[in-house]
C-alpha positions in Angstrom: 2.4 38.1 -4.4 3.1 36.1 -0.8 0.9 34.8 1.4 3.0 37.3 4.0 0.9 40.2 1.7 -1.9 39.0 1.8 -2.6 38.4 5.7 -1.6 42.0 6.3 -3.6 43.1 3.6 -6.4 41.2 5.0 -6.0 42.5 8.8 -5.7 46.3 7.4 -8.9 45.5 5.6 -10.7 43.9 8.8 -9.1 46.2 11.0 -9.9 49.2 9.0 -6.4 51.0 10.1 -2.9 50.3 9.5 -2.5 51.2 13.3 -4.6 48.5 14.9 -3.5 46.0 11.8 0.1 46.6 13.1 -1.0 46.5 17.1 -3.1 43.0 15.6 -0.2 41.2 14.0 2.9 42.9 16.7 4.5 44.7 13.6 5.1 48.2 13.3 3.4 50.7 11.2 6.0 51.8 8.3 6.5 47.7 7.9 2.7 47.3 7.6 2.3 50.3 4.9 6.0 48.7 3.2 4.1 45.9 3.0 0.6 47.0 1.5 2.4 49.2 -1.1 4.5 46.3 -2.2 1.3 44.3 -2.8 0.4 47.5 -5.2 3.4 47.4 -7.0 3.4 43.6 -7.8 -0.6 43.9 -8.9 0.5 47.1 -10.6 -2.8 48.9 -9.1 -4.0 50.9 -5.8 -6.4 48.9 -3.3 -6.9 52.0 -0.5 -7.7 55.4 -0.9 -6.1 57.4 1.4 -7.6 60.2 2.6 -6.7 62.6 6.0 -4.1 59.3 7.7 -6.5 57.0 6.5 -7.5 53.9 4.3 -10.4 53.3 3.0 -10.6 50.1 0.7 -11.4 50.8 -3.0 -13.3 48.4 -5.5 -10.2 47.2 -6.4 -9.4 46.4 -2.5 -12.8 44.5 -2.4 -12.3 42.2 -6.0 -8.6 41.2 -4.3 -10.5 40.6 -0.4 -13.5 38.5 -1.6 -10.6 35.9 -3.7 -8.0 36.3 -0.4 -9.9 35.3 1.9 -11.2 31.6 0.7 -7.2 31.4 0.0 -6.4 32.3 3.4 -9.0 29.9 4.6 -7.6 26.6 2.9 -4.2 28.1 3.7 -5.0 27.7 7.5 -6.9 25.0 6.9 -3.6 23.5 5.5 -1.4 24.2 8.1 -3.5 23.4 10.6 -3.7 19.3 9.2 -0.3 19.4 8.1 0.5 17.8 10.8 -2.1 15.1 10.0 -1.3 14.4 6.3 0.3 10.8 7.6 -2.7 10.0 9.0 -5.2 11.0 6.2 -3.0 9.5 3.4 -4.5 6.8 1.4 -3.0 3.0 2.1 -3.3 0.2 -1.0 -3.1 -3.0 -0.2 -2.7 -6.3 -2.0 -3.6 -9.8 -0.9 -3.9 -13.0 -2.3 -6.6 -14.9 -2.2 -6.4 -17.4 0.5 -4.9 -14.3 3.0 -7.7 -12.0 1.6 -9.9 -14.8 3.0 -9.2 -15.8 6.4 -6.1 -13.5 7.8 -6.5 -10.2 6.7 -9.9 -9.2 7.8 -9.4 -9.8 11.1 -6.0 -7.7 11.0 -8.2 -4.4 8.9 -10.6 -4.4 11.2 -8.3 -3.7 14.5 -6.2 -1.4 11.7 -9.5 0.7 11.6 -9.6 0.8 15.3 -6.1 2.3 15.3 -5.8 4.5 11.9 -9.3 5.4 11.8 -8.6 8.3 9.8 -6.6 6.0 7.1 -8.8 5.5 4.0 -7.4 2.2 2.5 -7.9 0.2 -0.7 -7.6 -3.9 -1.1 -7.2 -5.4 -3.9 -7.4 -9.3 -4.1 -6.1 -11.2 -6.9 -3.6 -14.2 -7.2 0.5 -13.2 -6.5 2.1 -12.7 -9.5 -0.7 -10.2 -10.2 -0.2 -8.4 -7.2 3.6 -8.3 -7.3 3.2 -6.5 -10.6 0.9 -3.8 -8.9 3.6 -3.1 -6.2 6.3 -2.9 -8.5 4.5 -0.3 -10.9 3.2 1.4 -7.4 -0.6 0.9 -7.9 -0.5 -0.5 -4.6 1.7 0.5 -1.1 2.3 -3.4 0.4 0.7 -6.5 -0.2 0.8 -9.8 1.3 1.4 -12.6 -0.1 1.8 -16.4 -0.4 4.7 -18.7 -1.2 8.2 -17.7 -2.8 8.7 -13.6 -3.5 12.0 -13.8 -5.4 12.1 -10.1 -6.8 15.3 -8.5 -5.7 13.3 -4.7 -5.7 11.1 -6.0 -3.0 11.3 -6.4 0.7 9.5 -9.4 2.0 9.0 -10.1 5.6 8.0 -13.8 6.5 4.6 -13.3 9.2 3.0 -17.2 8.7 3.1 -19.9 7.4 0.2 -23.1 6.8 0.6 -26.2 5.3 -0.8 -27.6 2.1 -2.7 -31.3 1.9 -3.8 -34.1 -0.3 -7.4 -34.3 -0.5 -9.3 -37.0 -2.1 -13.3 -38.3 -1.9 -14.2 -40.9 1.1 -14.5 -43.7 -1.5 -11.0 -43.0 -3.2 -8.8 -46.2 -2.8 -6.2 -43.9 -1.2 -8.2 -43.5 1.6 -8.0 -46.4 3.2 -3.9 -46.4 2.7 -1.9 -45.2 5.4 -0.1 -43.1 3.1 1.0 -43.4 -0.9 4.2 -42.4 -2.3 4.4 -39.5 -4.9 4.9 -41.7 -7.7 1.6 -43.0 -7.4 0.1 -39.8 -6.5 1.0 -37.8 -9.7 -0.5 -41.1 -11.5 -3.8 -40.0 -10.3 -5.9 -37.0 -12.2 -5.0 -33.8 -10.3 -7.2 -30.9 -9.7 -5.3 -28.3 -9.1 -5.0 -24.1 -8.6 -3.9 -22.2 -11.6 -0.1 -21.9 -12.7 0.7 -17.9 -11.2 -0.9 -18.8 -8.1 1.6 -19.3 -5.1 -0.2 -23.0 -4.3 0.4 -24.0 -7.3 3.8 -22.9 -7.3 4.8 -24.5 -4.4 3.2 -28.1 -5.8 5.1 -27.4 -8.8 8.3 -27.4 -6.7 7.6 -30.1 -5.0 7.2 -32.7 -7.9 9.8 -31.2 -9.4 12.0 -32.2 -6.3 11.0 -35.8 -7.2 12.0 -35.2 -10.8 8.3 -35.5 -11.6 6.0 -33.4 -13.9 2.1 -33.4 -13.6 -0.4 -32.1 -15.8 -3.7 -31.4 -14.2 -7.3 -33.1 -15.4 -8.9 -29.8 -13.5 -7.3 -26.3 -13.4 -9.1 -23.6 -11.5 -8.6 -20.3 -9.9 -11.2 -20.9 -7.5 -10.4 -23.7 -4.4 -14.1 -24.6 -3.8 -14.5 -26.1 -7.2 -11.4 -28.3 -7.3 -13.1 -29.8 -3.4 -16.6 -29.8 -5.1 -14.8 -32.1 -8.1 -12.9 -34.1 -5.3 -16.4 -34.9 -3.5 -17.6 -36.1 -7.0 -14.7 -38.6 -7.4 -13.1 -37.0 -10.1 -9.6 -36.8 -9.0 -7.5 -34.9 -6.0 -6.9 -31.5 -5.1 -4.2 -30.2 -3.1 -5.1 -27.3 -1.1 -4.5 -25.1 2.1 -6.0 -27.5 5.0 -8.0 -24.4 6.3 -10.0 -24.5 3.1 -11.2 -27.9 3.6 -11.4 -28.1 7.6 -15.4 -28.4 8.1 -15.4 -30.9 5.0 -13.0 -33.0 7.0 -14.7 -32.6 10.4 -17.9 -33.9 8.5 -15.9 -36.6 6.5 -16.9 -35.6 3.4 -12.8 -35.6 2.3 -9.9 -37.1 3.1 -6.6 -35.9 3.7 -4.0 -38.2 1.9 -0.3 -38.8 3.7 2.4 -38.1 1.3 5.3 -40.3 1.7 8.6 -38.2 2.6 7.0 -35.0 1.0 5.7 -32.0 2.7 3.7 -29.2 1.4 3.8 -25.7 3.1 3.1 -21.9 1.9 4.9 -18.9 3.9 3.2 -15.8 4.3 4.8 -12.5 3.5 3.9 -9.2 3.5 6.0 -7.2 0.2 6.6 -3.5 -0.3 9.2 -1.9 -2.4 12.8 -1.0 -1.2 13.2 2.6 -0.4 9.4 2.8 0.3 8.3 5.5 2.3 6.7 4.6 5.3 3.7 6.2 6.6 2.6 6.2 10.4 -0.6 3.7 8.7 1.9 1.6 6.6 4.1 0.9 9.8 1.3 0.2 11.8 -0.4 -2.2 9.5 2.8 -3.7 9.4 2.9 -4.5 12.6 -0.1 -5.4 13.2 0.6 -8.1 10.3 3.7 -9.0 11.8 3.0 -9.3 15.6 
């Protein structure tokens, strides 16, 4: 059984006549009556009588018409949105937590402007979590912080923001005009949890110095690491937009590092090969430029 069987089948039913079905669809009539007793053969039963030149659909006829026609329905429903599938295809994204926060709002909401038709997923959680959703493709891109060093994904550099020292008003460090890293990883650290690209960027960094830290504090949440600096129980190091309006109101302090400088890139990820959507290029974009 084709589809090609059943639109004739369904026009010699509405039309009532092979004539006008063939005059409908611009066939002639032996190819429309080929066709209809073809559609017998393969269902192996008769959906017409025939009486005096003409068709008169049987009980038969009627039990195949009333299941054709919802299929012909969805079938031109389908080829009507083909076209469209791009468009209406879901997008999943990933983000890290600090992106999820302040940069990629902003960007969704002029995506929605431009692929309103796009449903889309995000999913927030720290990098090395994320990376393992792209690379078992529970998610389409992501975008992510600090170093992507998986060879099966394609990363694309969009920003970059810099990391600083953080300490209470009434930390001796302070009033210093800077302090060197020696006498910084002497102090207790509060610090983002090992996975997270922050911390793996501090990690590098002291280990630059041939230094290794242990952390007093270790959190996946920024705002209680600044909420233990303001107590005076150590010093975070954080994204500076985390801590801006505690700075404006001098309720921290930035500490200067000697000769060491802190700074996360931006990325967004997808896998090689991945196919690329109208939504996925324009997100892309929109992330980019």
């Amino acid at each position: 059984m084709k589809i090609r069987q059943l639109i004739i089948f369904k026009t010699v039913c509405e039309e009532e006549s092979i004539t006008k079905a063939a005059e409908t669809l611009s066939m002639t009539q032996p190819s429309i009556s080929r066709t209809i007793s073809e559609l017998e053969e393969d269902l192996g039963t008769k959906l017409f009588d025939r009486v005096s030149r003409k068709v008169y659909l049987n009980e038969t006829g009627k039990l195949l018409l009333s299941k054709t026609v919802p299929l012909l329905e969805l079938y031109e429903d389908l080829e009507e949105n083909s076209k469209n599938l791009d468009k209406l295809a879901a997008l999943r994204i990933g983000a890290s937590m600090t992106i999820a926060n302040y940069i990629l709002p902003s960007i969704m909401k002029t995506f929605h402007l431009e692929c309103a038709d796009t449903p889309t997923t995000v999913l927030v959680d720290e990098d090395r979590t994320i990376e393992e959703h792209l690379l078992h493709h529970e998610i389409d891109l992501a975008l992510m912080e600090g170093v992507v060093t998986n060879e099966q994904l394609v990363k694309i550099p969009f920003s970059t923001y810099p990391l600083v020292v953080l300490c209470a008003p009434s930390h001796p460090f302070a009033e210093r005009d800077f302090v060197s890293v020696d006498e910084l990883s002497s102090e207790p650290l509060l610090l983002r949890e090992k996975g997270s690209a922050v911390r793996d960027v501090i990690d590098s960094a002291f280990l630059l110095k041939n230094i290794s830290v242990t952390p007093a504090w270790t959190s996946i949440n920024p705002q209680v690491l600044i909420q233990a600096v303001k107590q005076e129980l150590g010093i975070t190091i954080l994204p500076r937009i985390l801590a801006e309006k505690d700075l404006a109101r001098g309720r921290l302090c930035q500490i200067t590092v000697e000769d060491w400088k802190l700074e996360c890139v931006n990325h967004v990820v997808f896998l090689k090969d991945k196919f690329q959507t109208v939504a996925f290029q324009t997100l892309i974009n929109l992330i980019i430029f």
